[in-house]
C-alpha positions in Angstrom: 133.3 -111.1 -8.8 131.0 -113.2 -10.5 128.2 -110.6 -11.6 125.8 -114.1 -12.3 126.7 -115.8 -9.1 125.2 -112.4 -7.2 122.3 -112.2 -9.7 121.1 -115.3 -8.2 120.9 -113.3 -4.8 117.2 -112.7 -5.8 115.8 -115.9 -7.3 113.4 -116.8 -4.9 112.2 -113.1 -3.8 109.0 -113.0 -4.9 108.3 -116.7 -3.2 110.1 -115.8 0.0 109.2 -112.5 1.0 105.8 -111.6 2.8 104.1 -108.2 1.1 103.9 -107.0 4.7 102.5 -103.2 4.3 102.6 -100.7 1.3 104.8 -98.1 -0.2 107.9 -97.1 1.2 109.0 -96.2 4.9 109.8 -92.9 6.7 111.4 -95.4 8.9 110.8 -94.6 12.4 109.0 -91.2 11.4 110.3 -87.7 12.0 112.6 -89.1 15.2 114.2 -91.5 13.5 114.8 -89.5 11.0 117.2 -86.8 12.6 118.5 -89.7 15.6 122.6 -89.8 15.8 124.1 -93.1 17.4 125.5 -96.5 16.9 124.3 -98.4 13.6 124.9 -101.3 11.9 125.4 -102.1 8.4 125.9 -105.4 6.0 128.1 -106.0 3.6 128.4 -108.0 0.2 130.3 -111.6 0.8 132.9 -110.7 -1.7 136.1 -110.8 -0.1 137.0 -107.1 -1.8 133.9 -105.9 -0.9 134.5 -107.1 3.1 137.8 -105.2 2.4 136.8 -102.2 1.4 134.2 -102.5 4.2 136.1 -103.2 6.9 138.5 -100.0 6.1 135.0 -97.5 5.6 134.1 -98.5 8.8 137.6 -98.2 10.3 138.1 -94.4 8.7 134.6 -93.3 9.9 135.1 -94.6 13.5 138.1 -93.0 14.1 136.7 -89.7 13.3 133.0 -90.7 14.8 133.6 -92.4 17.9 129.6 -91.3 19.5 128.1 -92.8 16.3 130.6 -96.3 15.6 129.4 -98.6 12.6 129.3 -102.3 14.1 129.8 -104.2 10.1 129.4 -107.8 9.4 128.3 -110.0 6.1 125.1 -110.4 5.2 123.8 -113.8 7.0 123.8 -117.1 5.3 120.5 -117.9 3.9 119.4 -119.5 0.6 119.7 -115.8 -1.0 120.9 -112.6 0.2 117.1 -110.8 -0.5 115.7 -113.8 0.9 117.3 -112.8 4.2 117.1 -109.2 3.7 113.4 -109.3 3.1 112.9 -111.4 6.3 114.7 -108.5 8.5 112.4 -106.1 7.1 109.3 -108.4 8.0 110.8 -109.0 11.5 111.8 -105.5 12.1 115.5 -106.1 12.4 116.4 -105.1 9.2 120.4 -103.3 9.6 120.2 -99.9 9.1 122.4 -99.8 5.5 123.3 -102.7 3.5 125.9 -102.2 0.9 124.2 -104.9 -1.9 120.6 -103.8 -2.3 119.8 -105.5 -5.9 117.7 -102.9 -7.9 115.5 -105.7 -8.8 114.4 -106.2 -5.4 113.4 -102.7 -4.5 110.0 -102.5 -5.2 109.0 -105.9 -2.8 111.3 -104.0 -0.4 109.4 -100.6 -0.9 105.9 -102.5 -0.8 106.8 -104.3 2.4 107.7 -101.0 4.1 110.9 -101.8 4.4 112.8 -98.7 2.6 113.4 -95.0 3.6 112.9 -92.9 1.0 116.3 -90.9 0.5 114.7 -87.3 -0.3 113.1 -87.0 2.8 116.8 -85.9 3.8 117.2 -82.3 3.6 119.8 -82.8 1.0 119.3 -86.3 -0.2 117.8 -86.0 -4.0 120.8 -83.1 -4.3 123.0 -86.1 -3.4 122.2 -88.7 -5.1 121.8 -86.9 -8.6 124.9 -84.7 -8.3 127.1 -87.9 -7.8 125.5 -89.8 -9.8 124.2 -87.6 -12.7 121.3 -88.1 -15.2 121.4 -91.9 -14.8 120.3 -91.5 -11.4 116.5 -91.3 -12.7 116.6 -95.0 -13.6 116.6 -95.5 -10.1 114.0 -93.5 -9.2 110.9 -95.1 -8.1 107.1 -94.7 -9.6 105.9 -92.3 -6.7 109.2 -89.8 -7.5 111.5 -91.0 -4.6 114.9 -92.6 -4.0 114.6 -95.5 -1.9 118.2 -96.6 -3.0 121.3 -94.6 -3.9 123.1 -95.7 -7.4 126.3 -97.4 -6.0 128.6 -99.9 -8.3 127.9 -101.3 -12.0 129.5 -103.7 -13.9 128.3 -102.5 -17.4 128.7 -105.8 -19.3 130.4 -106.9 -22.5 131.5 -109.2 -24.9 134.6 -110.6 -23.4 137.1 -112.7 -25.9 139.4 -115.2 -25.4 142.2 -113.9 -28.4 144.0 -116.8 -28.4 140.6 -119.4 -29.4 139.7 -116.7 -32.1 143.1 -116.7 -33.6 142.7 -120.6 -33.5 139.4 -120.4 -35.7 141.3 -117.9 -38.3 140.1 -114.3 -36.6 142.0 -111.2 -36.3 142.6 -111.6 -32.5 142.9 -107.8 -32.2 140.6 -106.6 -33.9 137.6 -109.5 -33.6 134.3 -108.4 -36.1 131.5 -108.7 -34.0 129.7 -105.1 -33.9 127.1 -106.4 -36.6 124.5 -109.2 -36.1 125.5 -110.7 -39.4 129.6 -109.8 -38.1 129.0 -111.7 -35.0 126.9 -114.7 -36.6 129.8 -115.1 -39.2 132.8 -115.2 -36.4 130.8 -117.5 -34.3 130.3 -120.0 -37.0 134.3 -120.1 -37.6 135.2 -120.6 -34.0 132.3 -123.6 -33.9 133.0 -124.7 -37.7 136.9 -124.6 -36.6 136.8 -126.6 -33.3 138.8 -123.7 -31.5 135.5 -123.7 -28.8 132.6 -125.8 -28.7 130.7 -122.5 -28.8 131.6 -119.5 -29.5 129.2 -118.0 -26.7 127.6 -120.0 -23.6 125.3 -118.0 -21.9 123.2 -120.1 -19.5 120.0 -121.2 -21.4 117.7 -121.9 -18.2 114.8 -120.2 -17.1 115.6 -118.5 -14.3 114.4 -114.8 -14.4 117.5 -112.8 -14.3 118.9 -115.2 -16.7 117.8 -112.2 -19.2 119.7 -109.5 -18.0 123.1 -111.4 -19.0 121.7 -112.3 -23.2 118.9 -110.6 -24.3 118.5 -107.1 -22.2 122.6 -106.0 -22.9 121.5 -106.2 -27.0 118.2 -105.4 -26.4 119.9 -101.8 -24.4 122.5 -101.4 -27.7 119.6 -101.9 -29.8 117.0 -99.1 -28.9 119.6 -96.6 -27.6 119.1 -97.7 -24.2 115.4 -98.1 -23.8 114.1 -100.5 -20.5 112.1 -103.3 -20.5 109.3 -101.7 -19.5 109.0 -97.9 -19.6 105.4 -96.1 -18.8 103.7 -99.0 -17.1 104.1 -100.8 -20.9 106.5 -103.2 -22.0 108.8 -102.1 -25.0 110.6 -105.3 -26.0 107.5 -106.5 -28.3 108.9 -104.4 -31.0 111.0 -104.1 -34.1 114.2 -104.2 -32.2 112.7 -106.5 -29.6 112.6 -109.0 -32.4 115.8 -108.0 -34.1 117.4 -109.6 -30.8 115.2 -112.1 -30.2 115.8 -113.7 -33.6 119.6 -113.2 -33.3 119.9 -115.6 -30.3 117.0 -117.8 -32.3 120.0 -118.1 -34.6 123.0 -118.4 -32.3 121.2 -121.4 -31.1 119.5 -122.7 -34.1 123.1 -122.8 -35.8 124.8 -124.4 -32.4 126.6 -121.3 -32.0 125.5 -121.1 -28.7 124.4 -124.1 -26.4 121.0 -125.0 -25.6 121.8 -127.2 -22.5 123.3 -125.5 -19.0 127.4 -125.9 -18.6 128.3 -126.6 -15.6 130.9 -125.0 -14.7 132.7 -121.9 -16.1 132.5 -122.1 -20.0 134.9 -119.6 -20.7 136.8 -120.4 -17.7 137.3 -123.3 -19.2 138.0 -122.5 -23.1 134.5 -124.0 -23.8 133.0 -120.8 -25.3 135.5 -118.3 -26.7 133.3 -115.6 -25.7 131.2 -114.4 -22.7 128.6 -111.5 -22.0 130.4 -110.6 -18.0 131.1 -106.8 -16.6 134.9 -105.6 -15.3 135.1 -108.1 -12.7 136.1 -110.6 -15.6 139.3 -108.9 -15.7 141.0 -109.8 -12.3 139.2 -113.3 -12.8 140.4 -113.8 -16.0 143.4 -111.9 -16.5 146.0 -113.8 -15.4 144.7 -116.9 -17.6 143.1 -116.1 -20.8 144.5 -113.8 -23.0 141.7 -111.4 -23.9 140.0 -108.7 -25.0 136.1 -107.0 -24.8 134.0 -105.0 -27.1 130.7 -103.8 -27.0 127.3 -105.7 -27.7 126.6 -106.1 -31.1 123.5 -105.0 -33.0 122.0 -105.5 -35.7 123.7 -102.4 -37.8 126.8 -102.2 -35.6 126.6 -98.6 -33.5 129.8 -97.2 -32.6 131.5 -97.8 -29.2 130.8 -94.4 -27.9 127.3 -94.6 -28.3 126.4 -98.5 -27.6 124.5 -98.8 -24.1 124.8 -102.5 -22.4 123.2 -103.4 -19.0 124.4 -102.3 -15.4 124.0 -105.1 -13.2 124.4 -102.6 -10.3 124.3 -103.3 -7.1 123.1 -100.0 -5.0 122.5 -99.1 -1.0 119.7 -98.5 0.7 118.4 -97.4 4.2 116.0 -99.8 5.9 113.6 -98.4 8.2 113.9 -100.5 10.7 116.8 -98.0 11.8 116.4 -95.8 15.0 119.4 -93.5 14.2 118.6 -92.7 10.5 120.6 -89.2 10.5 123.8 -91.4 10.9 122.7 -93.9 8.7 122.3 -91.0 6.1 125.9 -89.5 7.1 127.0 -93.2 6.9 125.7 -93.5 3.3 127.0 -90.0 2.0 130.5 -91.0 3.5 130.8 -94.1 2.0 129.9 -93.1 -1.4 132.2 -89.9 -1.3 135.1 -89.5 -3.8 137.4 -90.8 -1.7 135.4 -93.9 -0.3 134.4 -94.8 -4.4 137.7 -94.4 -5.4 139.2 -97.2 -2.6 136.4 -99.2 -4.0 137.4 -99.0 -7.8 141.2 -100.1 -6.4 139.9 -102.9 -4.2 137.1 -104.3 -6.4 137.5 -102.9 -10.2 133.8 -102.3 -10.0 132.2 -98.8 -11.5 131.0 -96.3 -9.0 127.7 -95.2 -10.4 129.6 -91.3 -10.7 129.1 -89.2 -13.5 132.2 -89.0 -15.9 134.2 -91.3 -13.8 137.4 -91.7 -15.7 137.7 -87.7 -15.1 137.1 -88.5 -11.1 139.5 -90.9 -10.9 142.1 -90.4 -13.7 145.1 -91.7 -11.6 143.4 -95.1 -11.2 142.5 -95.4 -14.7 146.1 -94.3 -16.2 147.5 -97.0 -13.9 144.5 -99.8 -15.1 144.3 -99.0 -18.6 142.6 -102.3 -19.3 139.9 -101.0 -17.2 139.4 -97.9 -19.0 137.4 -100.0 -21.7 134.3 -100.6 -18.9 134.7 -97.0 -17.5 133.6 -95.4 -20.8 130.7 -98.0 -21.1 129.7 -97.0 -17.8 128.7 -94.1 -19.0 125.8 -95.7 -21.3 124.0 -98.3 -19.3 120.6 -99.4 -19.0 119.1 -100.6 -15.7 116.1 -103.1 -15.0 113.0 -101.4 -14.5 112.1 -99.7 -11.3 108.1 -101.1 -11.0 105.9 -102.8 -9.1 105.8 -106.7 -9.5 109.6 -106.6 -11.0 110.9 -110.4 -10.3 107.4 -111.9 -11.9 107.7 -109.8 -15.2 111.4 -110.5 -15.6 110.1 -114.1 -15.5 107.4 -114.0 -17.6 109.7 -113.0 -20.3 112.0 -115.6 -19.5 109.6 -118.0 -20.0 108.7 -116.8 -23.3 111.7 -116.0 -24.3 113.3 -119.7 -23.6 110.5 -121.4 -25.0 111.1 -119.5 -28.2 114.1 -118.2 -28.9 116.4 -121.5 -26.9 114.2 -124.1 -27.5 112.2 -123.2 -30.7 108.7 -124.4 -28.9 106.7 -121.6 -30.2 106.7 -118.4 -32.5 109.5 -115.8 -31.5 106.6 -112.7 -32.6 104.4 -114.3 -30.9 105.9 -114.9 -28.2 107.1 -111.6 -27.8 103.3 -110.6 -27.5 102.0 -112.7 -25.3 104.5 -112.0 -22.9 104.4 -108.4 -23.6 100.4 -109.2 -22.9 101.2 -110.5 -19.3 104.2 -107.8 -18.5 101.7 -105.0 -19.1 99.1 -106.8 -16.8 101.5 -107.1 -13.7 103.2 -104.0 -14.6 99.7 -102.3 -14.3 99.1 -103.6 -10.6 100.1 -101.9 -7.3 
């Protein structure tokens, strides 16, 4: 699955979705809350998604025929959040849908749209007992759960072996956990012809753009710190810089490409390397020969303690559902051991479950190549849960392109004056 195919599920969400009320839903209030019946659900297009769907739905039926889930894809529209956020204004939101982007959860919350999962007798028990202590990233700012932590793809640098051994690299063991490691590496693959760049990641403006060059290092850098943490942005900062001035130089040096491949650069043997999560691997893996390791930074931090992004997806109860106490059986059901472990076999994706390589050590011993994303799982760093999410990621986009892609203006400065603007909108309701 490609994780920046589904990021652009919420490009236009802050354009297309009317603020229609505040804060989150209780749904249909205390009735709703406790109904039983019939609900339906959406699903992810991805065809191992729709799988794994179509056999939750199946094994839940059989067992619950006064309370059948009626699944189907999400509908066509220009984005999936574009869609969702439309149900919610009209009313006729599904009651779960299986690819609730975190990013989009605070429009959702703000338009009403969301039940908040702890007003369930045992819903914040739930949701941090599967998912452990990374299950307060998801929390929102008045203390609730309007979405439960579902799949990551923690993301790292994947490496074609055989381009590397081309440009005079140690295909096996590749040195790129320093700054200085990396820069060096890249400059033989470019210097060598094996790639026209040795990384590609896309250089345009859209807002999630961010979460797949500068948030992964930024994450590895500060230990896992967010964007934005306390109603202030971090990322105008020491460390902030210290990536900021690393890309300056991929792209100053041509290391990495300032205009927008189309197509698939590593894919393609453009780029020998790409920033992608453990989807790359049943994409990939049958073509390139390759390998991953973690992000680099700027001293090189040791595997086990490097965080990267998620780029989870998560579920979410709308409240436009009149049988919410199936809906919540629905939602515990399908994020059971069982149910996460048919999804890590059909998908490759990472159930957001503590220690999962201990949950699911059959899986893992038969998929060893997988057990490189399971242990980063573990130390992941997820967008910010606040108010006004999709405008600050893009006013650090802009910034940040201007700067660091295109060299228009002062990488410090620009770091401020976005950080300027972030802790404006991050201050509003």
């Amino acid at each position: 699955m490609n994780t920046k195919i589904i990021a652009t599920l919420a490009l236009t969400l802050a354009l297309a979705l009317t603020a229609a009320g505040c804060g989150g839903g209780d749904g249909g209030g205390s009735e709703a809350a406790i109904a039983t019946g019939p609900i339906k659900i959406w699903l992810s297009n991805n065809p191992e998604e729709i799988a794994w769907g179509k056999e939750m739905v199946a094994a839940w039926n059989a067992k619950n025929p006064d309370q059948k889930i009626t699944a189907q894809e999400i509908p066509a529209g220009k984005t999936s959040e574009e869609v969702i956020g439309a149900a919610i204004t009209a009313g006729n939101a599904p009651c779960l849908v299986f690819n609730t982007s975190p990013a989009a959860v605070p429009q959702f919350q703000k338009q009403g749209g969301l039940v908040a999962l702890d007003s369930f007798e045992d819903g914040k028990e739930y949701i941090e007992t599967r998912t452990g202590p990374a299950a307060e990233q998801y929390k929102s700012p008045d203390g609730s759960y309007y979405q439960i932590p579902w799949k990551s793809n923690p993301v790292m640098i994947f490496y074609n072996k055989d381009l590397l051994k081309k440009a005079g690299i140690d295909p096996e063991n590749p040195p790129l956990s320093t700054y200085d490691e990396f820069l060096a590496t890249s400059e033989k693959i470019v210097s060598s012809n094996a790639a026209q760049a040795a990384i590609w990641p896309a250089p345009t403006s859209e807002f999630f753009q961010s979460w797949f060059d500068f948030y992964p290092l930024y994450a590895a850098e500060t230990g896992g710190k967010q964007l934005v943490e306390d109603g202030e942005a971090t990322f105008d900062s020491p460390e902030g810089k210290a990536v900021a001035e690393f890309w300056k130089t991929m792209y100053e040096k041509g290391y990495a490409q300032k205009e927008k491949y189309n197509g698939d650069s590593f894919g393609d043997a453009k780029a020998a390397m790409s920033i992608v999560g453990p989807w790359a691997i049943a994409v990939y893996g049958d073509k390139i020969n390759w390998g991953a390791a973690p992000v680099p930074t700027s001293e090189g931090t040791v595997p086990e303690e490097t965080y990267t992004f998620s780029d989870a997806k998560n579920v979410a109860i709308y409240s436009a559902c009149n049988a919410q106490g199936t809906a919540w059986e629905v939602l515990k059901f399908a994020t059971s051991q069982e149910q996460d472990g048919s999804l890590l076999e059909k998908t490759g994706q990472m159930p957001l479950r503590e220690n999962i390589e201990a949950a699911f050590p059959d899986y893992f011993e038969a998929h060893p190549d997988y057990k490189t994303f399971a242990a980063q799982s573990a130390r992941t760093v997820e967008v910010p849960n606040i108010p006004n999410s999709i405008e600050i990621w893009q006013k650090f986009r802009d910034q940040y392109t201007s700067s660091v892609i295109f060299g228009k203006s002062n990488v410090d400065a620009a770091l401020s004056k976005a950080a300027r603007e972030v802790d404006e909108l991050a201050g509003q309701s």
